[in-house]
Backbone as ProteinMPNN parsed JSONL, in Angstrom:
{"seq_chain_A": "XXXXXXXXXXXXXXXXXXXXXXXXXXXXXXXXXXXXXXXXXXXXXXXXXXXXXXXXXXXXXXXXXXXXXXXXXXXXXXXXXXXXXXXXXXXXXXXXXXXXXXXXXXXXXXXXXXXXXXXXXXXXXXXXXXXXXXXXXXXXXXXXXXXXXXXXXXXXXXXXXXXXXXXXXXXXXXXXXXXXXXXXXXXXXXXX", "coords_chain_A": {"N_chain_A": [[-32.457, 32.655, 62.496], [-33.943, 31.372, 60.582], [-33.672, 32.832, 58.418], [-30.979, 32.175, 57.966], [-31.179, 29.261, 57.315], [-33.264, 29.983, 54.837], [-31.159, 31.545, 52.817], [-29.015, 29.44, 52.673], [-30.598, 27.153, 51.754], [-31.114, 28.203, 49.743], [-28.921, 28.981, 48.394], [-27.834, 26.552, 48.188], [-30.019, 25.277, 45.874], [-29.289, 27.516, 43.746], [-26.417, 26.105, 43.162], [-27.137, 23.816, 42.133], [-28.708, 23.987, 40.168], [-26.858, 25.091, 38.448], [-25.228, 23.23, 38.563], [-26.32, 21.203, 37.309], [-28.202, 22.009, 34.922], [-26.27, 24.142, 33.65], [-24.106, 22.972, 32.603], [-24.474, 23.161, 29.4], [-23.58, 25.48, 29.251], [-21.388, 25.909, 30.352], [-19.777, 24.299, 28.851], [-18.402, 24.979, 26.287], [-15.672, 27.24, 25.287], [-15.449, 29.725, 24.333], [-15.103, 33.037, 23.166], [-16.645, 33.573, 20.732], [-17.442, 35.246, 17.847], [-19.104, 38.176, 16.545], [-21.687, 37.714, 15.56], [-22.079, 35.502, 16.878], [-20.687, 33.067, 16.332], [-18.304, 31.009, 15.388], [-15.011, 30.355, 14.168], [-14.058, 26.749, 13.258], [-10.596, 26.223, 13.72], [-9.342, 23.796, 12.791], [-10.921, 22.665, 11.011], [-11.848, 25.166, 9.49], [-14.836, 25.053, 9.055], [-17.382, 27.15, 10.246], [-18.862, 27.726, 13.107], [-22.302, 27.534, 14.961], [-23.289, 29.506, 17.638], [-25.245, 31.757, 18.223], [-28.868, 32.258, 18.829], [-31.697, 31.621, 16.858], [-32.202, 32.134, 13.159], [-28.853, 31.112, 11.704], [-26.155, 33.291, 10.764], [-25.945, 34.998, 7.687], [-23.235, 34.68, 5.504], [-20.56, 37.168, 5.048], [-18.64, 38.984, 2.871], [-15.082, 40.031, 1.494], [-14.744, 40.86, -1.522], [-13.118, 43.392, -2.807], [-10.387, 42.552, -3.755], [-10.21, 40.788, -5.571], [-11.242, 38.935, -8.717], [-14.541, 39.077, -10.544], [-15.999, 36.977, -12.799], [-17.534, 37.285, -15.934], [-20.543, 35.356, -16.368], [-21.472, 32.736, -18.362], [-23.367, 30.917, -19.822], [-25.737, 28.496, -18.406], [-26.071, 24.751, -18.274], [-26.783, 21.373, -18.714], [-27.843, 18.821, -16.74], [-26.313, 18.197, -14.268], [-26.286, 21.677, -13.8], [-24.658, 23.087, -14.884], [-22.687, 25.998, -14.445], [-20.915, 27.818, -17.054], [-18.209, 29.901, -17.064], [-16.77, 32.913, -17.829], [-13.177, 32.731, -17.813], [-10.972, 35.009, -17.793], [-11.033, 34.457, -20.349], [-10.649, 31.583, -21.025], [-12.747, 29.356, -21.446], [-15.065, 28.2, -18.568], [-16.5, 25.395, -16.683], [-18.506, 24.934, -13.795], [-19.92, 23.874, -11.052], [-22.565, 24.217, -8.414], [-20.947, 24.146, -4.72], [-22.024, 21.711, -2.761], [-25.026, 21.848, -3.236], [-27.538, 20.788, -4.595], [-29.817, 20.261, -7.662], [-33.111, 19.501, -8.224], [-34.933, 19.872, -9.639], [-36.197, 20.925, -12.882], [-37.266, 23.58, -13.16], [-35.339, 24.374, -11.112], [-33.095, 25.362, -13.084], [-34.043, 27.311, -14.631], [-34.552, 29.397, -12.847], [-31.736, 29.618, -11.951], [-30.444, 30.617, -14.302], [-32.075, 33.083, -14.204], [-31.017, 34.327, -11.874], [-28.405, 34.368, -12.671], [-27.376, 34.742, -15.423], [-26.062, 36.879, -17.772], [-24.861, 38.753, -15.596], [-21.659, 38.885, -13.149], [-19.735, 36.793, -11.448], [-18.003, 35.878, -8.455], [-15.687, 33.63, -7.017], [-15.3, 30.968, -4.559], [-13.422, 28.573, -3.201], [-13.44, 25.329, -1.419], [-12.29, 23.908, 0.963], [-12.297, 21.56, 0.539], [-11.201, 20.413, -1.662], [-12.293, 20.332, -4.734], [-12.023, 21.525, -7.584], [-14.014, 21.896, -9.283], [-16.204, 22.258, -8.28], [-17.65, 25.035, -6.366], [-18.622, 27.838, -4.348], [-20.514, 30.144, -5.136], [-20.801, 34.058, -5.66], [-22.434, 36.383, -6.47], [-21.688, 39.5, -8.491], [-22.541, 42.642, -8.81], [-23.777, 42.216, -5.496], [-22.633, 40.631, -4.026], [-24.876, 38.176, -2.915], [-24.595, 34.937, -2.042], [-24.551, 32.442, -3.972], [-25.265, 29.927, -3.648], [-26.232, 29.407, -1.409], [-28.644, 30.757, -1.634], [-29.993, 28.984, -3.191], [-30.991, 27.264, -1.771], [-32.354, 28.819, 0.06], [-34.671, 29.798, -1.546], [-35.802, 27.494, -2.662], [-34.531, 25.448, -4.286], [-33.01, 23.836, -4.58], [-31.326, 20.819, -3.038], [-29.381, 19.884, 0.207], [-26.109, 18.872, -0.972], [-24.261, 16.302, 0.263], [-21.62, 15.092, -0.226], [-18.243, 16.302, -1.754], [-17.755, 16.396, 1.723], [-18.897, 19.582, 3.6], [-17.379, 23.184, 4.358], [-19.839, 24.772, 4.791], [-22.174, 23.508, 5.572], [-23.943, 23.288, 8.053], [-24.911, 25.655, 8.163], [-26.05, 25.256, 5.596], [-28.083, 23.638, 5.745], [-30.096, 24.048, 7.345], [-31.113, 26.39, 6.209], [-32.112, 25.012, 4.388], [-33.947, 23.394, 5.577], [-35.225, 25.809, 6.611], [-36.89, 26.611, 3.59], [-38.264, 23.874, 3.299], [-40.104, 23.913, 5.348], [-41.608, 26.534, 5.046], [-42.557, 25.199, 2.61], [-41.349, 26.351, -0.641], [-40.254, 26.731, -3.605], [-39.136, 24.022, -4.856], [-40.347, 22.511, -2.966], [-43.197, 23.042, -2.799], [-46.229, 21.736, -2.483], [-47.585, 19.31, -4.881], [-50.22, 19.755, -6.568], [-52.801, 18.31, -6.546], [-54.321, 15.678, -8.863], [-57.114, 15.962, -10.149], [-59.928, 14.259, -11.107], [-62.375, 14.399, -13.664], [-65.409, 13.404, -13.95], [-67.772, 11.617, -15.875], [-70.685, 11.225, -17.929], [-70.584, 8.482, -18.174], [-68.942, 7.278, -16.234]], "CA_chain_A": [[-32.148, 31.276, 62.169], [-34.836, 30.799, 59.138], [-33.048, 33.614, 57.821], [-29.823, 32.048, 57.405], [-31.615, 28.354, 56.499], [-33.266, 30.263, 54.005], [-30.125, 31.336, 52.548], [-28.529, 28.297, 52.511], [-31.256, 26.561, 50.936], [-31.218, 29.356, 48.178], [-27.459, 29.257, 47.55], [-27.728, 24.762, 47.546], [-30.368, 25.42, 44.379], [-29.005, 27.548, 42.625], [-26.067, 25.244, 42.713], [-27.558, 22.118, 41.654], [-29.109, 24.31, 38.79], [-25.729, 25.397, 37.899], [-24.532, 21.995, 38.311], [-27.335, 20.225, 36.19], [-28.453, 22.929, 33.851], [-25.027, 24.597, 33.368], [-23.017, 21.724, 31.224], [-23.967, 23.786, 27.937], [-22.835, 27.064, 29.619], [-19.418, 25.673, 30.364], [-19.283, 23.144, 27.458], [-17.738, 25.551, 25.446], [-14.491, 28.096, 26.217], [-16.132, 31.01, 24.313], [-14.234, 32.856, 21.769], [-17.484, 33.861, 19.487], [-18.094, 36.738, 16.966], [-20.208, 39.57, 16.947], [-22.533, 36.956, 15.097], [-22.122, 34.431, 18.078], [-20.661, 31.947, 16.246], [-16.547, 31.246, 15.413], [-14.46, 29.424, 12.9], [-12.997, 26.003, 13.54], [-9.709, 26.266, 13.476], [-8.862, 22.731, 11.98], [-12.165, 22.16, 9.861], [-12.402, 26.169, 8.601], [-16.138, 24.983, 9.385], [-18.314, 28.339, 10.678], [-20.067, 26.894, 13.833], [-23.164, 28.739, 15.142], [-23.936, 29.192, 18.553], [-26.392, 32.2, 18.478], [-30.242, 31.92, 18.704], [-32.35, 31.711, 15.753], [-31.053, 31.838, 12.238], [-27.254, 31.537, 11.559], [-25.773, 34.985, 10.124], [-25.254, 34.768, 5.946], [-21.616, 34.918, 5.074], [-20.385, 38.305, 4.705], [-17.122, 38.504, 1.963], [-14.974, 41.201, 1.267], [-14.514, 40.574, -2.726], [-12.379, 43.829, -3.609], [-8.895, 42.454, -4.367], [-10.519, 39.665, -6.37], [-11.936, 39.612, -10.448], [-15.832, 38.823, -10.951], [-16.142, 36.856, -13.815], [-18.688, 36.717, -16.663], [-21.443, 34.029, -16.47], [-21.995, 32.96, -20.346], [-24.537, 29.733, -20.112], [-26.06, 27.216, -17.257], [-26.636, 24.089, -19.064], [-27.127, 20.279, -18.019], [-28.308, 17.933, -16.199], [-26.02, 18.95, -13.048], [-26.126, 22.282, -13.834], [-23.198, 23.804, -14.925], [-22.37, 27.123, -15.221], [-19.911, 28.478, -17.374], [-17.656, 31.606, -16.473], [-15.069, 33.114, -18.58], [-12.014, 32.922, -16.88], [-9.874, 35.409, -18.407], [-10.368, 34.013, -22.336], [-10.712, 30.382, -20.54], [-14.092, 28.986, -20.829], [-14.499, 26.959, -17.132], [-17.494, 25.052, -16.666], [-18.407, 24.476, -12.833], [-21.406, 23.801, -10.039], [-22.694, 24.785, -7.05], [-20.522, 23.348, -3.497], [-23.33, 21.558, -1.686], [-26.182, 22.038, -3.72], [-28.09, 19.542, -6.218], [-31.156, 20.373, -7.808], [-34.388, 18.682, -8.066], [-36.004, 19.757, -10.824], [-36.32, 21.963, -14.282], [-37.419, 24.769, -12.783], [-33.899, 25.277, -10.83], [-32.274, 25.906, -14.259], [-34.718, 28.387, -15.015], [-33.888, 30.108, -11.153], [-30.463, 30.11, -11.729], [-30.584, 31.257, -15.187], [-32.788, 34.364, -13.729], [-30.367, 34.539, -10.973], [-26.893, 34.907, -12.874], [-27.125, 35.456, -16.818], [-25.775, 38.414, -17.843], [-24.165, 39.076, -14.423], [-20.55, 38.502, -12.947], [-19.235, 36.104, -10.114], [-16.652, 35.717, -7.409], [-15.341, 31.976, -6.71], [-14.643, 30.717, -3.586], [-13.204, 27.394, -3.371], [-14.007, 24.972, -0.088], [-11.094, 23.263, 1.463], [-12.433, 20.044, -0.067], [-10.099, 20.397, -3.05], [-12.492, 20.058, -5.501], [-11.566, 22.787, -8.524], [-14.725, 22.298, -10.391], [-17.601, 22.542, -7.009], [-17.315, 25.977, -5.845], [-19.134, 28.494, -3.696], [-19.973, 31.274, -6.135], [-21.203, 35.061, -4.873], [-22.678, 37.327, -7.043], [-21.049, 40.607, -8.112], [-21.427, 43.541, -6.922], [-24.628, 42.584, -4.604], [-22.411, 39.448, -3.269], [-25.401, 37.529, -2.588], [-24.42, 33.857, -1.544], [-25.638, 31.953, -5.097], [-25.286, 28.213, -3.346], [-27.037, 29.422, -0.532], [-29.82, 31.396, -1.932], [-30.796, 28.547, -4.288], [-31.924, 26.323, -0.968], [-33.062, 29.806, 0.632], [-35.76, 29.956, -2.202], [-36.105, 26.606, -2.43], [-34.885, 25.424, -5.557], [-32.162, 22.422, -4.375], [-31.106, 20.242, -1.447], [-27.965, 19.696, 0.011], [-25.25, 17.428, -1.567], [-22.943, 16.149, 1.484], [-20.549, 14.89, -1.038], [-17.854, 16.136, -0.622], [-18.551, 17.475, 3.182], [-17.867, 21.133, 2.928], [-17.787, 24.183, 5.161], [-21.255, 25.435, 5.063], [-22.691, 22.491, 5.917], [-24.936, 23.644, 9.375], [-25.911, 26.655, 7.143], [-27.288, 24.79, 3.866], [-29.092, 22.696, 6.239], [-30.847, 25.462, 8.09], [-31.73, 27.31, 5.367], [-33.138, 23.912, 3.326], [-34.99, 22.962, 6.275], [-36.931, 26.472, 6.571], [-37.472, 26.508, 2.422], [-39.14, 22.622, 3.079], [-41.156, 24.212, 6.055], [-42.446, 27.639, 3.676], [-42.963, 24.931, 1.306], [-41.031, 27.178, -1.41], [-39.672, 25.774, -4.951], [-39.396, 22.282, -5.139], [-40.641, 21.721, -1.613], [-44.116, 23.18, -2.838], [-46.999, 20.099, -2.659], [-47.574, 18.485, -6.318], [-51.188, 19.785, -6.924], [-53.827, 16.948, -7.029], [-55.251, 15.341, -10.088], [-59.001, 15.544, -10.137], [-60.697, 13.77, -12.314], [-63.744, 15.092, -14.305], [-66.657, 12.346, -14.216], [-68.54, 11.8, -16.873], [-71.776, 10.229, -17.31], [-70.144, 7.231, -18.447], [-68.047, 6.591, -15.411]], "C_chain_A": [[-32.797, 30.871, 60.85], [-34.452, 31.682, 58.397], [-32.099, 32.832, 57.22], [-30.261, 30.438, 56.777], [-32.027, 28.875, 55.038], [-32.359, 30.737, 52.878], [-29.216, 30.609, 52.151], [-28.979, 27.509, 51.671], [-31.192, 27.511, 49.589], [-29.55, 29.262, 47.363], [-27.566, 27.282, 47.033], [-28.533, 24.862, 46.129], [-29.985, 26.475, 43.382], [-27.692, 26.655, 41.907], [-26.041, 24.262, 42.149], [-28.016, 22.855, 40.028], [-27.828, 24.497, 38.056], [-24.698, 24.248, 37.293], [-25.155, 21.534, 37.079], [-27.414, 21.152, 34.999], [-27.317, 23.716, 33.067], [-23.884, 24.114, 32.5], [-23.629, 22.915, 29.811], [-23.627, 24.881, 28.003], [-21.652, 26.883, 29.628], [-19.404, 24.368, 29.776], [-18.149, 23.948, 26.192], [-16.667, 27.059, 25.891], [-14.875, 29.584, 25.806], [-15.582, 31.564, 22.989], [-15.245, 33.152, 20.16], [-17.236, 35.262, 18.983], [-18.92, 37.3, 17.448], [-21.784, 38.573, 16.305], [-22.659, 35.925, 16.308], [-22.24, 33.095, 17.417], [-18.408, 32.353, 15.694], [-16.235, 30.08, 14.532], [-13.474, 28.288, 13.653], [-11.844, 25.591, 13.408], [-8.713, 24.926, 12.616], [-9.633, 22.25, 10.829], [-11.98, 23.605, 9.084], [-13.622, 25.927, 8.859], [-16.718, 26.615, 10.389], [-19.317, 27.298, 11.769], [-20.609, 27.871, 15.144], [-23.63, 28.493, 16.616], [-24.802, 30.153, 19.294], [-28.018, 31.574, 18.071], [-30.573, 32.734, 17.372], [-31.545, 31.647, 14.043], [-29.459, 31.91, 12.252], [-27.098, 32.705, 10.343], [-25.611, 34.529, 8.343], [-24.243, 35.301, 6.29], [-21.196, 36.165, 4.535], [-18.931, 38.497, 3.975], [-16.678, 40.044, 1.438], [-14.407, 40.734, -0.24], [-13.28, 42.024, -3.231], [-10.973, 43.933, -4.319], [-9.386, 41.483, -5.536], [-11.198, 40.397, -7.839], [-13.124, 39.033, -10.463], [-15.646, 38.463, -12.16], [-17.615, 36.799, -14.522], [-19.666, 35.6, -16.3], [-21.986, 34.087, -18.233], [-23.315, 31.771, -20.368], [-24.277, 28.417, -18.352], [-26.695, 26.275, -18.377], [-26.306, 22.559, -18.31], [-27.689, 19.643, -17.113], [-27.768, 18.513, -14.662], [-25.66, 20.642, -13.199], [-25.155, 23.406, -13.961], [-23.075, 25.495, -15.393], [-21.014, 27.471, -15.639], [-19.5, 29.387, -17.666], [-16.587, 31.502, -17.605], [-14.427, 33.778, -17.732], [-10.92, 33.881, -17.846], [-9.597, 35.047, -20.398], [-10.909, 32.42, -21.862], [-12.123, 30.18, -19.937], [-14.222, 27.627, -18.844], [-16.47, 26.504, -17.402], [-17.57, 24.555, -14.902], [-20.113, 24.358, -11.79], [-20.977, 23.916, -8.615], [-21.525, 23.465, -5.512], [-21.55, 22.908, -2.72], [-24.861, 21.519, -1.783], [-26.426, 21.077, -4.98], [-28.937, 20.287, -6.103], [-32.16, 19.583, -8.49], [-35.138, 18.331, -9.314], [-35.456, 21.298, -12.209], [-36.504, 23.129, -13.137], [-35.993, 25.712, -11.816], [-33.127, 25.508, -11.993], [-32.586, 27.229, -14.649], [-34.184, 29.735, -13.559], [-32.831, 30.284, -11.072], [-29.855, 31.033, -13.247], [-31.156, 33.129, -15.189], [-31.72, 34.979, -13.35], [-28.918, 35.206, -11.382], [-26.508, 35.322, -14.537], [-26.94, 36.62, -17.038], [-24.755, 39.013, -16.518], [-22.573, 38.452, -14.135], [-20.846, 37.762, -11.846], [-18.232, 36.061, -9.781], [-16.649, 34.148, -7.326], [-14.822, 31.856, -5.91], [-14.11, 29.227, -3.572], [-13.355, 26.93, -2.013], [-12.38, 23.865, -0.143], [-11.311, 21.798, 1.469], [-11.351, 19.305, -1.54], [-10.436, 20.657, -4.023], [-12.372, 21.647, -6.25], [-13.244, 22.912, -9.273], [-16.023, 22.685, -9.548], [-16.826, 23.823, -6.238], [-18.253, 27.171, -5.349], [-19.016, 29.68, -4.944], [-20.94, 32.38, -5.411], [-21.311, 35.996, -6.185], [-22.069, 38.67, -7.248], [-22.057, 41.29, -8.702], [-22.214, 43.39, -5.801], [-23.669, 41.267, -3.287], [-23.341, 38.236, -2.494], [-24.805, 35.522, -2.956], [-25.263, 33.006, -2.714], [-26.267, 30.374, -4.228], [-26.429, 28.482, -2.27], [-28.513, 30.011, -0.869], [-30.86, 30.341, -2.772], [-31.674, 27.766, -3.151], [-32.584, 27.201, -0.056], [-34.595, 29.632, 0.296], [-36.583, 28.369, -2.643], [-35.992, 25.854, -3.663], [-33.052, 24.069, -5.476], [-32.285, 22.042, -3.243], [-29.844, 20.202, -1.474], [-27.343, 18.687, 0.104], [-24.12, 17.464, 0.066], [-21.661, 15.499, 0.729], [-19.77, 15.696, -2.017], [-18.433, 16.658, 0.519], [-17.904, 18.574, 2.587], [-18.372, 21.983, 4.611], [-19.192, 24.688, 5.992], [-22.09, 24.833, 5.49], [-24.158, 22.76, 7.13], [-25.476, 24.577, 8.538], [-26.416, 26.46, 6.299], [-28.089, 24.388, 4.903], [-29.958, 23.625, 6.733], [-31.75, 25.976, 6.946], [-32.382, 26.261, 4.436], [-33.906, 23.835, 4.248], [-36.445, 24.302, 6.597], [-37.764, 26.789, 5.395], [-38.708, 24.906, 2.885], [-40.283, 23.533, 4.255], [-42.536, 25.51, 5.626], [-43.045, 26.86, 2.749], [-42.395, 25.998, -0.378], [-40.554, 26.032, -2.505], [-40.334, 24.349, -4.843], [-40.27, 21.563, -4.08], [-42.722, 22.324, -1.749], [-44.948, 21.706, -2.989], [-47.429, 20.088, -3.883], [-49.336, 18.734, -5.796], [-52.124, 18.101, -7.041], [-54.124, 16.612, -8.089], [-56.458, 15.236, -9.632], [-59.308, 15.042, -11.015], [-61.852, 13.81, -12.501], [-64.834, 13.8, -14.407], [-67.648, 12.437, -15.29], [-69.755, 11.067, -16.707], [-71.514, 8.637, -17.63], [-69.186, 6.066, -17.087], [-69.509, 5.625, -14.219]], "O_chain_A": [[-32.221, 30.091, 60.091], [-34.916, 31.463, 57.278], [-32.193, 32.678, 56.003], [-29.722, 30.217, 55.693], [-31.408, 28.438, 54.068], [-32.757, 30.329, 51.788], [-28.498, 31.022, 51.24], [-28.237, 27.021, 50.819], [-31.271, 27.051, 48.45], [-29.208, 29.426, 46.192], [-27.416, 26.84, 45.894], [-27.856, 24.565, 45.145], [-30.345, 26.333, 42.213], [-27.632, 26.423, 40.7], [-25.033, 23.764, 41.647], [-27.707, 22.344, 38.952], [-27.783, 23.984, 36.938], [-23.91, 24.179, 36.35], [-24.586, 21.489, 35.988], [-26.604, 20.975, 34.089], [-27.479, 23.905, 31.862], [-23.015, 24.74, 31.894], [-22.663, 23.503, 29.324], [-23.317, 25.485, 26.976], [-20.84, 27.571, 29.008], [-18.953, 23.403, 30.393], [-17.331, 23.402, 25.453], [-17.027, 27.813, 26.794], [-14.729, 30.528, 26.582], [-15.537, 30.915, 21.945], [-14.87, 33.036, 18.993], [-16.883, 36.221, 19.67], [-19.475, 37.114, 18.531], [-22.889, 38.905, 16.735], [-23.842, 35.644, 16.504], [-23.125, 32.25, 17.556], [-17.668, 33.336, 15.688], [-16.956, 29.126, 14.242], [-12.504, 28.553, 14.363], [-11.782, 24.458, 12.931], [-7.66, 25.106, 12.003], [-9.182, 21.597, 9.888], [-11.932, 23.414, 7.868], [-14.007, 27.079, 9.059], [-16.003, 26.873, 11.357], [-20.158, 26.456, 11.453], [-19.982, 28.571, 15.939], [-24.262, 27.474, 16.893], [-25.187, 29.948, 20.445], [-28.273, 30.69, 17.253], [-30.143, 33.793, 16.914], [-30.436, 31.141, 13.872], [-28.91, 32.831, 12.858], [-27.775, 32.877, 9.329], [-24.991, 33.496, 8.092], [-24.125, 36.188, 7.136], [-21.512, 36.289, 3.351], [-17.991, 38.084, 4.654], [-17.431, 40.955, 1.094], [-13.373, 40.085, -0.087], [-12.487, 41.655, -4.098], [-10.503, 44.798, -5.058], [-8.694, 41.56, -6.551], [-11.518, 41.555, -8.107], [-12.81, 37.848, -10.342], [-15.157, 39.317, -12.9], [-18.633, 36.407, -13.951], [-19.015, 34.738, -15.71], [-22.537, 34.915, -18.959], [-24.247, 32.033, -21.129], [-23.374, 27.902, -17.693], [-27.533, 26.655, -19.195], [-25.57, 22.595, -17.324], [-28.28, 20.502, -16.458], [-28.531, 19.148, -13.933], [-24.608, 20.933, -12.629], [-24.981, 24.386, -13.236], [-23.347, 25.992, -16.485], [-20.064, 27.465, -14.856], [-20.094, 30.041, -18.523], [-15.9, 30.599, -18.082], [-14.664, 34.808, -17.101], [-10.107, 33.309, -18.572], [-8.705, 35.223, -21.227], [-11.818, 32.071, -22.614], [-12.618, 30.472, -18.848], [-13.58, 26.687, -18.377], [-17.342, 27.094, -18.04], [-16.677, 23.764, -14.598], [-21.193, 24.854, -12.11], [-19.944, 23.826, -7.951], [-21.521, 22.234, -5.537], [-22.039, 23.723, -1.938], [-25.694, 21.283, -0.908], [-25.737, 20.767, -5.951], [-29.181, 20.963, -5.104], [-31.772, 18.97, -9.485], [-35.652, 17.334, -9.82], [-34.632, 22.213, -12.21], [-35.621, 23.344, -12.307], [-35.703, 26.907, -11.767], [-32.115, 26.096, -11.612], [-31.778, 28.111, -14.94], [-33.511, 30.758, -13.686], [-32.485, 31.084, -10.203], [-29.001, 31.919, -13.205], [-30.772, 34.062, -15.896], [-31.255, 35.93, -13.978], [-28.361, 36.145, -10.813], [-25.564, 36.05, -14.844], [-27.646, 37.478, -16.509], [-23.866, 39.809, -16.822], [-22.228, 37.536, -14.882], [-21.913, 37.88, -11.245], [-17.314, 36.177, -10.593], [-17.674, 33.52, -7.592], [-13.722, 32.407, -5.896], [-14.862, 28.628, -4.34], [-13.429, 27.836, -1.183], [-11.735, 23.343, -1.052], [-10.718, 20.98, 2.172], [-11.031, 18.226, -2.036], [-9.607, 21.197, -4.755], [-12.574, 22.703, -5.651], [-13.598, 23.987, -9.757], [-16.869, 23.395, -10.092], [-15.741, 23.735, -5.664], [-18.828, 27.576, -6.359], [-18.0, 30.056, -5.528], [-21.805, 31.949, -4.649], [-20.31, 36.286, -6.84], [-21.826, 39.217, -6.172], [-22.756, 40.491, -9.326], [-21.87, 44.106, -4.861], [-23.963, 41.094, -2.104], [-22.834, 37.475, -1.67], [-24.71, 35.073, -4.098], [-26.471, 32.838, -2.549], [-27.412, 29.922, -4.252], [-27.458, 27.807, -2.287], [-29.474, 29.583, -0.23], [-32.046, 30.565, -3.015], [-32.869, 27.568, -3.372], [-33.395, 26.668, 0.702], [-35.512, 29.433, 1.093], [-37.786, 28.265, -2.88], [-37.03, 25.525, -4.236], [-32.316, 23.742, -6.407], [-33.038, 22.542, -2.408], [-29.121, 20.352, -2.458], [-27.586, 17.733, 0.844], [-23.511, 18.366, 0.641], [-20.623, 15.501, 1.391], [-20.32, 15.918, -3.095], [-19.477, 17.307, 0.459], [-17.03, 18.731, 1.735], [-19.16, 21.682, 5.508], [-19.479, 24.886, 7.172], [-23.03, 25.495, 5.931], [-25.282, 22.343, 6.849], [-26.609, 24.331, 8.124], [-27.297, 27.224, 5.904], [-29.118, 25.064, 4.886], [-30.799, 23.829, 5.857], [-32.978, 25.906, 6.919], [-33.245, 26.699, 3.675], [-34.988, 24.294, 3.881], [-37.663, 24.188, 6.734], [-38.935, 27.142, 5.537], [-39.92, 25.045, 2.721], [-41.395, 23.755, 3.776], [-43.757, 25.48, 5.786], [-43.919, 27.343, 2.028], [-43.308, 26.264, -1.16], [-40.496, 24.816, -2.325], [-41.455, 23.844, -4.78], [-40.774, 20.444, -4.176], [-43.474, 21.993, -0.833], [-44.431, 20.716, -3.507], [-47.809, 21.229, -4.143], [-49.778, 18.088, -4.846], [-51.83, 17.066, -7.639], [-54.327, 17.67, -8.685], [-56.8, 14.441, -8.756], [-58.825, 15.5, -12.051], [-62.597, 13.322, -11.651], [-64.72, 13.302, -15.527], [-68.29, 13.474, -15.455], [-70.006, 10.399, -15.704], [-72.292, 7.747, -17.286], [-68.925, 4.865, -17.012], [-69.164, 4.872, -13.309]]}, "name": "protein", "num_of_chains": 1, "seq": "XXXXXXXXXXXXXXXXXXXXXXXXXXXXXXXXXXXXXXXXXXXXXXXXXXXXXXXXXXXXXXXXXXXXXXXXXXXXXXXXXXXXXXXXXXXXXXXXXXXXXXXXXXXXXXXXXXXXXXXXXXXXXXXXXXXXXXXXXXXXXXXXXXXXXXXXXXXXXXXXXXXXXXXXXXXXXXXXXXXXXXXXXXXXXXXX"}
């Protein structure tokens, strides 16, 4: 008899756990990657529902042309690619930067080197996801990796859960911009 109570009582909790605890198990129909996350079919948005970081963007570039990078210059940072003979001038999707020192970081990062252009289903022609050739490293993303912008939500874009991620563990490293502004000391004299 305390056999089969016991029993009973064992199958009622795990139900209730299943009940209560179980909504984000069956909140979602399933349908992930090998990354454990899946593309929204009306946004294009990448949305992540493995543990710990979300995966970097993996791109297969070989039908596409890598262009030149000839000069990063301004205020919003523009780099300009030769397109074929056709100077373009364009900036990062999602990324502002802070300070001088990201000019210098992206200057490191892509002078001399080629890029791929992805465009974001925002429309915009001149804000564009750019990827390094031939290592394909993720430029937009690497700059808030190292810590050297934040991210612009204007327009929204794709990557959106992934800039954020990856700005929020640069501010927590303290890296680039997110390093703390040294103190002023001031030297005393015998006059003070």
């Amino acid at each position: 008899m305390f056999r089969y109570l016991g029993l009973v009582f064992f199958v009622v909790i795990i139900f209730l756990v299943l009940l209560f605890d179980g909504g984000g198990v069956l909140s979602h129909s399933g349908g992930t990657d090998s990354s454990g996350g899946h593309y929204n079919r009306k946004t294009g948005e990448y949305h992540y529902h493995g543990p710990g970081l979300m995966p970097y963007p993996v791109n297969d570039f070989s039908p596409e042309t890598a262009y030149p990078v000839k000069k990063i210059w301004g205020d919003q940072h523009y780099i300009q690619i030769d397109m074929n003979g056709t100077l373009k001038n364009v900036t990062l999707m999602g990324v502002r930067a802070r300070d001088g020192d990201t000019d210098e970081f992206l200057k490191r990062l892509l002078l001399g080197e080629h890029i791929y252009l992805r465009f974001d289903s925002s429309g915009s022609k001149s804000q564009v996801y750019l990827f390094r050739a031939p290592d394909g490293l993720f430029v937009n993303l690497e700059m808030l990796r190292q810590g050297y912008g934040i991210v612009w939500t204007n327009p929204t874009f794709a990557f959106l859960e992934l800039f954020t991620q990856y700005e929020s563990i640069a501010k927590i490293a303290e890296k680039g911009i997110w390093k703390p502004k040294p103190k002023e000391s001031k030297v005393k004299t015998l006059w003070d």
